[in-house]
C-alpha positions in Angstrom: 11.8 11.2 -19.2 9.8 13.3 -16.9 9.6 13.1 -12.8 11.9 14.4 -10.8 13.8 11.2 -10.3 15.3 8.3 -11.9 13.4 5.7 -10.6 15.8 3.0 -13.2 12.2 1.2 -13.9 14.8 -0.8 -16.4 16.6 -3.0 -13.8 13.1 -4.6 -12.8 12.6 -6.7 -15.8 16.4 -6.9 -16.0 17.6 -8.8 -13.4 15.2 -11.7 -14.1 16.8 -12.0 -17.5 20.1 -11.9 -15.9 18.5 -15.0 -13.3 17.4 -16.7 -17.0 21.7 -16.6 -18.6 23.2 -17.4 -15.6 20.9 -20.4 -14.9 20.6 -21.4 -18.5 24.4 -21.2 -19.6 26.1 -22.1 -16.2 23.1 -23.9 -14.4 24.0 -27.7 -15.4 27.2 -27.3 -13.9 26.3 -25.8 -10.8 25.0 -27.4 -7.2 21.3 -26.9 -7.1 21.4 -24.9 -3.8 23.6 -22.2 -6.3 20.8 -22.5 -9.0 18.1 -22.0 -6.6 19.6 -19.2 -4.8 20.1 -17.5 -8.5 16.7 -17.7 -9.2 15.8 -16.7 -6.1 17.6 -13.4 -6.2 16.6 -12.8 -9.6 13.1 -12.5 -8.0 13.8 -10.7 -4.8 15.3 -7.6 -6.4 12.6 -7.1 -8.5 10.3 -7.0 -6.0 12.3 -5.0 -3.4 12.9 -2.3 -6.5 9.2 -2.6 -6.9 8.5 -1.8 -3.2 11.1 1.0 -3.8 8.9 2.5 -6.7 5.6 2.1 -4.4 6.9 4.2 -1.1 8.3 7.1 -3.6 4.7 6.8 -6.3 3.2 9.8 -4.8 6.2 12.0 -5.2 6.2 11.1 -8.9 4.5 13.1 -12.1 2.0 9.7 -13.1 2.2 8.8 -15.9 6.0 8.1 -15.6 7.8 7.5 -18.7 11.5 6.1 -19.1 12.7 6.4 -22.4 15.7 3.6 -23.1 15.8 4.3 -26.5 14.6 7.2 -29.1 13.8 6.3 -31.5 13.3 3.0 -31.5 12.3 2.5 -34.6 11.3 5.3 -36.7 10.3 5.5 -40.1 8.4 9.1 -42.7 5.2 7.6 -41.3 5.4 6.0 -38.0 7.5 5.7 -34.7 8.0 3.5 -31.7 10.6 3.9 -28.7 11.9 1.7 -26.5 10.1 2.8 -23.3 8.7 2.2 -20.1 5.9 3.6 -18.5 4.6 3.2 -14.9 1.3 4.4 -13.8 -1.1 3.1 -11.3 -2.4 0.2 -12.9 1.2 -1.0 -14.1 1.8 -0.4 -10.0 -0.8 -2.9 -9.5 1.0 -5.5 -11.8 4.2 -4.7 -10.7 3.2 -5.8 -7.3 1.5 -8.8 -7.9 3.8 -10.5 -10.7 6.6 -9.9 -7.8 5.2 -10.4 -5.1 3.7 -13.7 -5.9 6.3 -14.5 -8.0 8.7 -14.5 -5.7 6.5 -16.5 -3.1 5.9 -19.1 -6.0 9.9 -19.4 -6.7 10.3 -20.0 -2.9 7.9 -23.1 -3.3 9.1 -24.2 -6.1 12.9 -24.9 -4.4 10.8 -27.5 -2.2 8.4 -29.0 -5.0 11.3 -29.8 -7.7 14.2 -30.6 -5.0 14.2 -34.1 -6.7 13.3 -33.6 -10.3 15.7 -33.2 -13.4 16.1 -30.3 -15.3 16.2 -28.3 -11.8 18.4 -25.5 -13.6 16.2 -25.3 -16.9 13.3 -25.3 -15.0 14.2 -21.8 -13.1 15.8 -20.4 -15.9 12.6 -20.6 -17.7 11.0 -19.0 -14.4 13.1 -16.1 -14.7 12.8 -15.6 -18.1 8.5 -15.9 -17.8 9.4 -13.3 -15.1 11.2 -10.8 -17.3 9.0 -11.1 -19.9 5.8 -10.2 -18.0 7.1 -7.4 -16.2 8.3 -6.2 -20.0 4.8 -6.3 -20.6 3.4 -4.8 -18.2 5.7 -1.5 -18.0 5.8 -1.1 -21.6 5.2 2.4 -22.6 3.5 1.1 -26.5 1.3 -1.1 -27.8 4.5 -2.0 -30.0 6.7 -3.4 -26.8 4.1 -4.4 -24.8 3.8 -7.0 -28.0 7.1 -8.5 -27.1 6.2 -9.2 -23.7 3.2 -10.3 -25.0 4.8 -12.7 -27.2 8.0 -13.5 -24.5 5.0 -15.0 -22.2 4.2 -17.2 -24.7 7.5 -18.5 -25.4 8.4 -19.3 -21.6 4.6 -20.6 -21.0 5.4 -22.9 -24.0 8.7 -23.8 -22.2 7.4 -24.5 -19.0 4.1 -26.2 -20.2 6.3 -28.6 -21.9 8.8 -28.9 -19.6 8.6 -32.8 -19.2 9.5 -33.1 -22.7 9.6 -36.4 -23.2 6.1 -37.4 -21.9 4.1 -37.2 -25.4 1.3 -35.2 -22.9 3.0 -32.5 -21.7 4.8 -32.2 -25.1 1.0 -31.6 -27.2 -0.1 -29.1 -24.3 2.8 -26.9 -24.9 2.3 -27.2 -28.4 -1.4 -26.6 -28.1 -1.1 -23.6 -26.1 1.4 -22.2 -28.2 -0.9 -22.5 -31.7 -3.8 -21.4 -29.8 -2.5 -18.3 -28.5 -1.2 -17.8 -32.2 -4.6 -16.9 -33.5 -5.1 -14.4 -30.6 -1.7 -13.3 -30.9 -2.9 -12.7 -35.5 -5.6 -10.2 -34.0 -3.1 -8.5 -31.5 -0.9 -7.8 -34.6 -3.9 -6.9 -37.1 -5.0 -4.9 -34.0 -1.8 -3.0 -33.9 -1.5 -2.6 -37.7 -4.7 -0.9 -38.1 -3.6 1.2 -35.5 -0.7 2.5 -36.8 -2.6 3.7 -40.5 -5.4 5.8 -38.6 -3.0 7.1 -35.5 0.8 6.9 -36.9 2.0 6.0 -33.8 1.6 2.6 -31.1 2.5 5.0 -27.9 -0.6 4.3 -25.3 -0.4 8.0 -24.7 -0.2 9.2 -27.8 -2.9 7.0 -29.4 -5.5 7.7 -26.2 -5.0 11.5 -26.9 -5.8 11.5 -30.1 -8.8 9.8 -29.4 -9.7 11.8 -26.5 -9.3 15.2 -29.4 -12.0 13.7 -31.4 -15.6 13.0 -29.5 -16.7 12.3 -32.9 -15.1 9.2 -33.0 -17.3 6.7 -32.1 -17.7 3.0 -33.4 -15.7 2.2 -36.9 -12.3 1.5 -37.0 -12.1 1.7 -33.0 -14.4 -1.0 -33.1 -12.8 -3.3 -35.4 -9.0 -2.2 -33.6 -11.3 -3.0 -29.9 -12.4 -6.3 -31.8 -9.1 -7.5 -32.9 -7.6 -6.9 -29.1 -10.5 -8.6 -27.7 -9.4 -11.8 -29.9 -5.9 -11.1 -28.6 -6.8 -11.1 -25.1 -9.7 -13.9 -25.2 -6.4 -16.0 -26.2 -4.2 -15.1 -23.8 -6.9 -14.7 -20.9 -8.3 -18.6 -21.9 -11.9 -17.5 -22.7 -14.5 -18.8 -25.0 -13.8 -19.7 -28.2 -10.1 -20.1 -27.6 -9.8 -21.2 -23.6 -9.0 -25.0 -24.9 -5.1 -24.7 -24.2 -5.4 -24.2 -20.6 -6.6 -27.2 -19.3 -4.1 -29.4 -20.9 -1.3 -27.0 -19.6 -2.3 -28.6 -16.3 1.2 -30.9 -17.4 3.8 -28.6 -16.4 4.8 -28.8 -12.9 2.2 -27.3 -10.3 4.1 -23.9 -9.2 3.9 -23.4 -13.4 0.4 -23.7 -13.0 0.3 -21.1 -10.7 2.9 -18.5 -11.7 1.6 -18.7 -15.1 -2.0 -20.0 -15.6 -3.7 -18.1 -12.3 -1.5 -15.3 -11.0 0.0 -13.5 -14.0 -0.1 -14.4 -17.5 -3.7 -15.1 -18.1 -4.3 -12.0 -16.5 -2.4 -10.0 -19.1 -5.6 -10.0 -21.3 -7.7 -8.3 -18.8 -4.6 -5.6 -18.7 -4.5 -5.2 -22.0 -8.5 -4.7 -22.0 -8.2 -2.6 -19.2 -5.0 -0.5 -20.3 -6.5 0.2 -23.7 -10.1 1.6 -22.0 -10.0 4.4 -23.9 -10.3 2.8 -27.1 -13.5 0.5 -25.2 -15.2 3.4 -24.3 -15.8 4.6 -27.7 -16.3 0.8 -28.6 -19.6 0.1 -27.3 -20.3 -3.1 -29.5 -17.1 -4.2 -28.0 -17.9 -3.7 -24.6 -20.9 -6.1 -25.1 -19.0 -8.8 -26.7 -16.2 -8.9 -23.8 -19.7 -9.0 -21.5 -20.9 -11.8 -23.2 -17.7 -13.4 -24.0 -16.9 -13.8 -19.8 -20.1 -14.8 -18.7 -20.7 -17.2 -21.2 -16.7 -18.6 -20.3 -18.0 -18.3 -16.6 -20.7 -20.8 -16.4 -19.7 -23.5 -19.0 -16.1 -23.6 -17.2 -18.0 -24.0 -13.6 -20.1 -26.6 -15.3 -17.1 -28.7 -16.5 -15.1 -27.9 -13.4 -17.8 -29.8 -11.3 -17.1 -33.1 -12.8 -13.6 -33.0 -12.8 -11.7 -35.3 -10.5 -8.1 -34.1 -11.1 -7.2 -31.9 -8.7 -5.6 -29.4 -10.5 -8.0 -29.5 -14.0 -10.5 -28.4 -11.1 -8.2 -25.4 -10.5 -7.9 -24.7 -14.2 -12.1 -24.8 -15.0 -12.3 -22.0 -12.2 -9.3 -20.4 -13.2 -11.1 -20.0 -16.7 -14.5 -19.0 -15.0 -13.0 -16.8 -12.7 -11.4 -14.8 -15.8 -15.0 -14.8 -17.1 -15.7 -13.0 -14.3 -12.9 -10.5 -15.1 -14.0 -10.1 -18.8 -17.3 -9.3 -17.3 -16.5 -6.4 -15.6 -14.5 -5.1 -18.5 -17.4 -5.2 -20.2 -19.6 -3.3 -18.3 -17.1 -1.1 -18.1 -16.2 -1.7 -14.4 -12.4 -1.5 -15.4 -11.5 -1.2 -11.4 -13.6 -3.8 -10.3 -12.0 -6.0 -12.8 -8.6 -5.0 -11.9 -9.7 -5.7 -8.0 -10.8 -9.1 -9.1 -7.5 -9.8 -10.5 -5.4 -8.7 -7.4 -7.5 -11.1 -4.9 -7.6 -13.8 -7.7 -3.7 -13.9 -7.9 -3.5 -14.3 -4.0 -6.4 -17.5 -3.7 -5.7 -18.7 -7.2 -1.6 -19.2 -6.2 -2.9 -20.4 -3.1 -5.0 -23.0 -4.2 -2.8 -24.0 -6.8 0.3 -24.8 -4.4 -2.1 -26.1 -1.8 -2.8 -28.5 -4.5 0.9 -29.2 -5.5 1.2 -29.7 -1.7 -1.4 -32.6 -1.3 0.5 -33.8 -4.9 3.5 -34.2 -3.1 1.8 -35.6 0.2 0.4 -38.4 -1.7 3.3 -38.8 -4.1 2.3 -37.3 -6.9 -1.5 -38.6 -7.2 -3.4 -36.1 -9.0 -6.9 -38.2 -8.6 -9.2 -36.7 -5.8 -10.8 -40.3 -6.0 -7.7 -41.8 -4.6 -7.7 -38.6 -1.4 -9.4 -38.3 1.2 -8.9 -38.0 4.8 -5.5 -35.6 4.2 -6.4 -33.5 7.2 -5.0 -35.4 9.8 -2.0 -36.1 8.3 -1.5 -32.4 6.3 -3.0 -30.6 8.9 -1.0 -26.8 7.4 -1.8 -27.4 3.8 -5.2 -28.4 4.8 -6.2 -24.6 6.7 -4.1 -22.8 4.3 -6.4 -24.6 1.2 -9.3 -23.8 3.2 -8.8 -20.1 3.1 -8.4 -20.7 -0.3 -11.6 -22.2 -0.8 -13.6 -19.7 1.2 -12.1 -17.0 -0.7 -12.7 -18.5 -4.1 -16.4 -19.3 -3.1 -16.9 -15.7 -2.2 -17.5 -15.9 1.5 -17.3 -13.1 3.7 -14.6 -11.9 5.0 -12.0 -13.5 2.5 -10.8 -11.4 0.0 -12.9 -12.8 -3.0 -16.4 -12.1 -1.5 -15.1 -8.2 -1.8 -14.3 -8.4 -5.1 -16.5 -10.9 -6.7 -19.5 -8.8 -5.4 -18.3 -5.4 -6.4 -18.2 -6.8 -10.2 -21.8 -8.5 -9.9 -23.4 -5.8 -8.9 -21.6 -3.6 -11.9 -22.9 -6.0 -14.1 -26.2 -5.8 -12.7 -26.3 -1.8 -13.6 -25.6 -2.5 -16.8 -28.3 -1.7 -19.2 -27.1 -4.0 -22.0 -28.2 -7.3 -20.7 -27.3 -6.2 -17.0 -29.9 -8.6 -15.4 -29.0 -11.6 -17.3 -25.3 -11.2 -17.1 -26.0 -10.8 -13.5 -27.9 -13.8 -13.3 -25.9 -16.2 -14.9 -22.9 -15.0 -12.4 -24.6 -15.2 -9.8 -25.4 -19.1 -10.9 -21.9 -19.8 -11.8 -21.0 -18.4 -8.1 -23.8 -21.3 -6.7 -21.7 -23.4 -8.9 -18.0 -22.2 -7.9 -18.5 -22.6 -4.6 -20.4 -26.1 -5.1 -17.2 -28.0 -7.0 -14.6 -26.0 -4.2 -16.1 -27.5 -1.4 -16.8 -31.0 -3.1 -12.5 -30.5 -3.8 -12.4 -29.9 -0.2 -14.3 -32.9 0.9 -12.7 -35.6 -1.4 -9.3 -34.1 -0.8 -9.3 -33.5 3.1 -12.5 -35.9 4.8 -13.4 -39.2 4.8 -10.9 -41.6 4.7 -7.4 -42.3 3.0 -8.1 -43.8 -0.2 -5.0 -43.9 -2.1 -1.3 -46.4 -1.4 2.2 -46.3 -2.5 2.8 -44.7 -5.6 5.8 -44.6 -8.2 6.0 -41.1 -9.9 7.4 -41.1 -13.5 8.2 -37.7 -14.9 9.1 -37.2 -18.5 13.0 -36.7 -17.5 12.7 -40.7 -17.6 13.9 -40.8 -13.9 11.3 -42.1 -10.9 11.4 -38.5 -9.1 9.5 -39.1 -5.8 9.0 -42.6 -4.3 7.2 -42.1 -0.8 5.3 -44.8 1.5 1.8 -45.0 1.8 1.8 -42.6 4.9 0.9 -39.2 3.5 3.4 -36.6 5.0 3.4 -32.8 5.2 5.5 -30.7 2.7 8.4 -28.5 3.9 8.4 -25.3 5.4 10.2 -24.0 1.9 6.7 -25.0 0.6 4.5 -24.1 3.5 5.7 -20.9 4.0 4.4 -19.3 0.7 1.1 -21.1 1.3 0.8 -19.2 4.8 1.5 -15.9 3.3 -0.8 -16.3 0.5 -3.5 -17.5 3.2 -3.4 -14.4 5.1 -3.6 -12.2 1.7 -6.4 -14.3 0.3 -8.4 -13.7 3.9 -7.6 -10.0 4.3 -6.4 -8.9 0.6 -10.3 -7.9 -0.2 -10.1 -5.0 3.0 -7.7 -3.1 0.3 -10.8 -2.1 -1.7 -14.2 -2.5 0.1 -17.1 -1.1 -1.6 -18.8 1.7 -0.3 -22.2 -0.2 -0.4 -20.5 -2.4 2.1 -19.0 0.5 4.7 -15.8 1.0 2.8 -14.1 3.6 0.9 -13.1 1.7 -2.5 -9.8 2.7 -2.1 -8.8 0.4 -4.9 -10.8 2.1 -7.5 -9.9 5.6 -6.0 -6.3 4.7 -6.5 -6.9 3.2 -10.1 -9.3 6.1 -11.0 -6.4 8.6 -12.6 -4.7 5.2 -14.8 -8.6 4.6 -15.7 -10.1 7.9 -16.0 -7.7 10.2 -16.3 -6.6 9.7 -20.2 -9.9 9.3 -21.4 -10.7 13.3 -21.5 -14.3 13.5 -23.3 -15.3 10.1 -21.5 -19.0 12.1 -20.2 -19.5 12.1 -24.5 -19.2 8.3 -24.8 -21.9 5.5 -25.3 -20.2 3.8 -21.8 -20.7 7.1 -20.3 -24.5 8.2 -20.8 -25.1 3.9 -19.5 -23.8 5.1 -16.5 -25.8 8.4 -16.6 -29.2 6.6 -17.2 -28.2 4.6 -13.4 -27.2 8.5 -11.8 -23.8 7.0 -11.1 -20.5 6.0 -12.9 -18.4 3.0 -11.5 -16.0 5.1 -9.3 -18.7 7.2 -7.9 -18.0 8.6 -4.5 -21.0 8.0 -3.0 -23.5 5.5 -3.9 -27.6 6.8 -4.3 -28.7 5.3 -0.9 -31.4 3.4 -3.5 -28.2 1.9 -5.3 -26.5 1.1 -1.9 -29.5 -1.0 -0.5 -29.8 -2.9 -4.1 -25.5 -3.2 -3.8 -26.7 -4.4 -0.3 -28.9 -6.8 -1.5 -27.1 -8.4 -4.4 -24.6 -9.1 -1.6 -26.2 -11.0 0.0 -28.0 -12.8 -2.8 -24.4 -14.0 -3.7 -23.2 -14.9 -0.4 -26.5 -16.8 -0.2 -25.8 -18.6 -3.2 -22.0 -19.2 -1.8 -23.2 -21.5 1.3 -26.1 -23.3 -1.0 -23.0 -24.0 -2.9 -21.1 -25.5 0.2 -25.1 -26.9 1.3 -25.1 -29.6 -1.6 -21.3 -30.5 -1.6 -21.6 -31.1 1.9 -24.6 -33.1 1.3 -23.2 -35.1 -1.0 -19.8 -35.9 -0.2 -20.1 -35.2 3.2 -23.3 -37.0 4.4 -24.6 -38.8 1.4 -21.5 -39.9 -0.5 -23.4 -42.6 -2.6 -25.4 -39.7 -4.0 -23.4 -38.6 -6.5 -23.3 -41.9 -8.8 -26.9 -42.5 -8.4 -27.5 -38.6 -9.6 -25.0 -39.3 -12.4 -26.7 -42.5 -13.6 -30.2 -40.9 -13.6 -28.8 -38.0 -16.1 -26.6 -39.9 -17.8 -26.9 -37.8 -21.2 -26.1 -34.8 -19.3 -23.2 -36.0 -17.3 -21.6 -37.5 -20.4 -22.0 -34.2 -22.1 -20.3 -32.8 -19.3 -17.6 -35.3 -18.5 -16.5 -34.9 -22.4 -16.2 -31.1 -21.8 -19.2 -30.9 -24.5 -17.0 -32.6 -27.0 -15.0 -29.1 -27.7 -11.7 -30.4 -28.1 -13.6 -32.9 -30.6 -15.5 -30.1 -32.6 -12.1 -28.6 -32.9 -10.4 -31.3 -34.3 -12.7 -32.8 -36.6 -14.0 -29.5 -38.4 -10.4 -27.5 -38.0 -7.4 -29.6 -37.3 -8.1 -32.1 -39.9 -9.3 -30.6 -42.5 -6.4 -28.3 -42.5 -4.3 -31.7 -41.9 -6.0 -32.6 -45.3 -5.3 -29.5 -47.1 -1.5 -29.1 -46.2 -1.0 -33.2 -46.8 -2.8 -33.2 -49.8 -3.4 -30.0 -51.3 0.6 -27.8 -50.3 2.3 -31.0 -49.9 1.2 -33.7 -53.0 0.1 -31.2 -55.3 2.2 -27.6 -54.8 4.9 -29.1 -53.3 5.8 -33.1 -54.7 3.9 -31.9 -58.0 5.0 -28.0 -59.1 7.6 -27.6 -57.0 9.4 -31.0 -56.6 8.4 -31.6 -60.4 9.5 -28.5 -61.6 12.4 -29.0 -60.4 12.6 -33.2 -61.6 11.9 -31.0 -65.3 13.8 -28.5 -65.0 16.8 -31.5 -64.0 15.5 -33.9 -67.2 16.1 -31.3 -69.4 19.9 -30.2 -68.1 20.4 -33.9 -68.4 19.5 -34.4 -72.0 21.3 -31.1 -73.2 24.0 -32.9 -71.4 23.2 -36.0 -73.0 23.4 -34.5 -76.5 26.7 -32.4 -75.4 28.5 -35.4 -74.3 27.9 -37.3 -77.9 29.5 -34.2 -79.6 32.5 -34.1 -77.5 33.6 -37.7 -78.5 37.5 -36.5 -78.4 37.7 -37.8 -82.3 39.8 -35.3 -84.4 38.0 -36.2 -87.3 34.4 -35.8 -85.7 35.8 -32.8 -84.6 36.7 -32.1 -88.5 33.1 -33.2 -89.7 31.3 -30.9 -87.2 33.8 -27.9 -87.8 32.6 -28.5 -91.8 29.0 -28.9 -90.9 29.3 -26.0 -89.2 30.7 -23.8 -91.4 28.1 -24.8 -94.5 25.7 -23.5 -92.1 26.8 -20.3 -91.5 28.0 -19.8 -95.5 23.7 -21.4 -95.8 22.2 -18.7 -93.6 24.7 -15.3 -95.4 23.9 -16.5 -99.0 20.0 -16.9 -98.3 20.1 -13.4 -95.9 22.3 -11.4 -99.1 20.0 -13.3 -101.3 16.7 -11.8 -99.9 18.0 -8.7 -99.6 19.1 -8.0 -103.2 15.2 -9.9 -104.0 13.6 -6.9 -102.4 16.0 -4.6 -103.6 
């Protein structure tokens, strides 16, 4: 352990996991109030230990390691200890997995007051928690795997959490076999590592590669390959984004703890954390480019048709990873990691804003059967419209910052820059178009919904309100007030300097980023960067580059209001536009409605025909026919010999007798024939 303090980095994921055995052993027999207060302890800590770590960061030797266990496990060949690591990117995490973890917790106390399972459903919250922060300071590839794999498990848990509605029960399974074949490519990923760098430790494996400036493309391509697969899992990109829709059925706060703030952002750390390998990796770095802006626009383009609420929230949450994938791939790691700070503040936001309006209008998830929410939510209503401004990347909220700063690194780009640029700059028309039509059939017009039942898959009628919508309590309006005033002013924490800031984001990440990759200036990622006389944490921008920055600004905030233009005009002004457009592209809007028949694709040319094979092919053939019949064979003959056995032992003396005699003219048989050869040849 080096540093000249003990900062216990240990007890952060800890006393989540504590939260997770108290709740899940004791929870069922305690009062809720108990529970809740468990959970929300569990959470608290962490954070206030993580807000410990952050006032004392610049008296600490970065990277700061914490080793819990050496060795871990050790073998002639290769090692792996149980270690933690905190440098400033894991800072970064630490803070936003707390910090709007804990805010999310709060809410969640209000949202499930009246459903069952109140105890399972914040153990599982805590034990999400520990797992993520697990991943996040893990000092290895190796550790960092069971966090990876932990956030799976509780995602699968929560996802599913109304068991007994067959719905909820396929998305958890769905998102838990999905991720599987990410999860095959994290492992292959890690395997191949070990064989050309004996070791998993992120340190370790970044130096060696930082010794060699030879090394370029290869294996570090395939390893950069495999993690991309790993990560387009986790992070719900294209080919493998289908699970995240469909975990829309857990309860809303799971939809934003897990599927906006935190876990599908662990792909982008993984990306980010492994830069080092990228760099050298150019062919990678093209295919995480092309991979996000390609999730980018055709999630925007479902998410426009969607009249769920919260499968609106999921499409953008998917395109607004794309973004994130983007900037990875361009090599914009900062920019990336900016996008993923101002994305966990409007992406919560939005998401309990949206369990908010749930609950107002118990527990309607239609937008069709909306409207007019305003008057009667009027706190839920500004605090969502923060969100919305954020999201659509208007200035000042935080995601114009951000959103900007990785456009116009994309734009530098020399491998497909323009086009990359191009289509985000049309999926930003397009985000901001399908936020604001959210907006208007959510909050304008008129009520058009009535009294509703809602059924949750505990079998018990959880929340029976009148017609009247109604405001949510301050347990669930609180967090959305927070998270309102960090999605409007989060994006003054790293303002490019194209804009008049200092990028103090990417001058704090720069070390975490830079700093381990020691012949960087020698790699492909390097001389793009030298062709545009500038590398992504440049001090000063070229004044050229700072007038195009400049530019590209405003070309996007442009393309925010056209966005906000046409929803206005058509659910706004026009409201009997929208149907008439549909019906005049019918084949389109089908196309669209259907999510391009993905799901479909999927199922007929993968899910069925392995269906076929393991019915079939493993279970008629290998496993009724060899294995069951070997074994029916195998039975058949023990039988006969047992048969044949029993007629022998009749219990007859004189059979007995017969047999003895039968026997012994055998034996006399076979010695005069064997004597009788040999004296023949003799």
């Amino acid at each position: 352990m080096n540093g000249p303090v003990s900062l216990h980095l240990w007890l952060i994921p800890l006393i989540p996991f504590v939260g997770f055995l108290l709740n899940g052993l004791l929870g069922s027999k305690l009062p809720r109030a108990i529970v809740s207060s468990i959970a929300l302890i569990a959470t608290a800590i962490p954070f206030a230990l993580v807000l410990n770590v952050w006032a004392r960061f610049n008296s600490l030797s970065i990277p700061y390691v914490e080793r819990l266990s050496t060795p871990w496990i050790a073998t002639s060949n290769f090692h792996a200890a149980f270690a933690l690591s905190l440098d400033q990117l894991t800072m970064i995490m630490l803070l936003v997995i707390t910090g709007v973890g804990f805010l999310i917790h709060l809410y969640s106390v209000g949202y499930m007051a009246h459903e069952g399972g109140f105890y399972r459903f914040f153990a599982y919250l805590n034990l999400f928690m520990f797992f993520m922060l697990t991943l996040v300071l893990s000092e290895n590839f190796l550790l960092l795997f069971v966090g990876w794999e932990g956030v799976g498990l509780a995602s699968y848990l929560l996802i599913a959490f109304y068991f007994q509605k067959d719905s909820a029960a396929n998305a958890g399974k769905k998102a838990f076999i999905v991720n599987r074949i990410g999860d095959f490519g994290f492992l292959l990923a890690m395997f191949l590592m070990i064989a050309h760098f004996g070791t998993l430790s992120f340190n370790e494996v970044f130096a060696q590669i930082s010794q060699h400036p030879e090394w370029h493309g290869g294996f570090l391509t395939a390893i950069a390959l495999l993690l991309v697969l790993g990560a387009t899992g986790k992070s719900a990109q294209i080919p493998l984004y289908v699970w995240l829709p469909d975990a829309m059925e857990g309860p809303t706060p799971v939809s934003a703890l897990i599927h906006a703030a935190t876990m599908v952002t662990a792909g982008i750390y993984l990306v980010v954390r492994s830069h080092v390998l990228f760099d050298r990796a150019p062919i990678a770095l093209a295919v995480i480019a092309v991979i996000g802006a390609a999730t980018a626009f055709f999630a925007a383009t479902i998410g426009i048709v969607q009249t769920d609420i919260k499968r609106v929230l999921a499409y953008s949450t998917i395109s607004q990873l794309g973004y994130m994938f983007m900037a990875c791939g361009a090599a914009a790691y900062t920019a990336g990691i900016f996008h993923l700070l101002t994305h966990a503040f409007f992406k919560a936001l939005l998401f309990l804003a949206a369990g908010s309006v749930i609950h107002a209008v118990s527990g309607e998830q239609d937008m069709r059967r909306m409207g007019g929410l305003r008057k009667f939510t009027p706190i839920t209503f500004w605090t969502m419209t923060a969100g919305v401004l954020a999201i659509s990347g208007l200035p000042p909220f935080a995601g114009f910052f951000s959103k900007d700063e990785i456009l116009a690194e994309v734009y530098k780009s020399p491998y497909l820059g323009h086009f990359l640029w191009f289509i985000g700059l049309i999926t930003a028309l397009m985000t901001s178009f399908y936020m604001f039509r959210l907006w208007y059939l959510t909050f304008f017009g008129t009520y058009r919904g009535g009294s509703k039942t809602e059924a949750h898959g505990d079998g018990t009628d959880s929340h029976h309100h009148s017609s009247t919508p109604h405001e949510s309590p301050w347990v669930m309006l609180l967090p959305l007030v927070l998270l309102a005033i960090l999605s409007t002013v989060g994006g003054f924490l790293g303002v490019p300097a194209s804009l008049g800031g200092h990028d103090e984001i990417g001058h704090f990440l720069e070390p975490a980023v830079k700093g381990q990759a020691l012949n960087f200036e020698q790699t492909s990622v390097a001389m793009m960067h030298q062709n545009n006389a500038e590398t992504p944490l440049a001090t000063e921008a070229p004044a050229s580059d700072a007038a195009t920055e400049r530019l590209l600004s405003g070309l996007s905030v442009f393309a925010g209001l056209l966005g906000w233009f046409f929803a206005d005009l058509l659910y706004r002004r026009k409201p009997e536009l929208p149907a008439k457009i549909a019906e005049r592209i019918r084949g389109v809007n089908s196309l669209v409605q259907h999510k391009y028949w993905v799901d479909e694709i999927y199922s007929g040319f993968i899910v069925k025909p392995v269906l076929i094979v393991s019915q079939y092919v493993l279970w008629i053939i290998f496993d009724r026919g060899l294995v069951d019949g070997a074994g029916a064979g195998i039975g058949g003959i023990n039988v006969g010999l047992g048969s044949l056995v029993r007629r022998i032992q009749s219990g007859n003396i004189r059979s007995y007798a017969g047999w003895l005699a039968f026997g012994a003219a055998a034996l006399l048989l076979i010695t005069y024939f064997s004597v009788g050869s040999h004296l023949l040849i003799h």
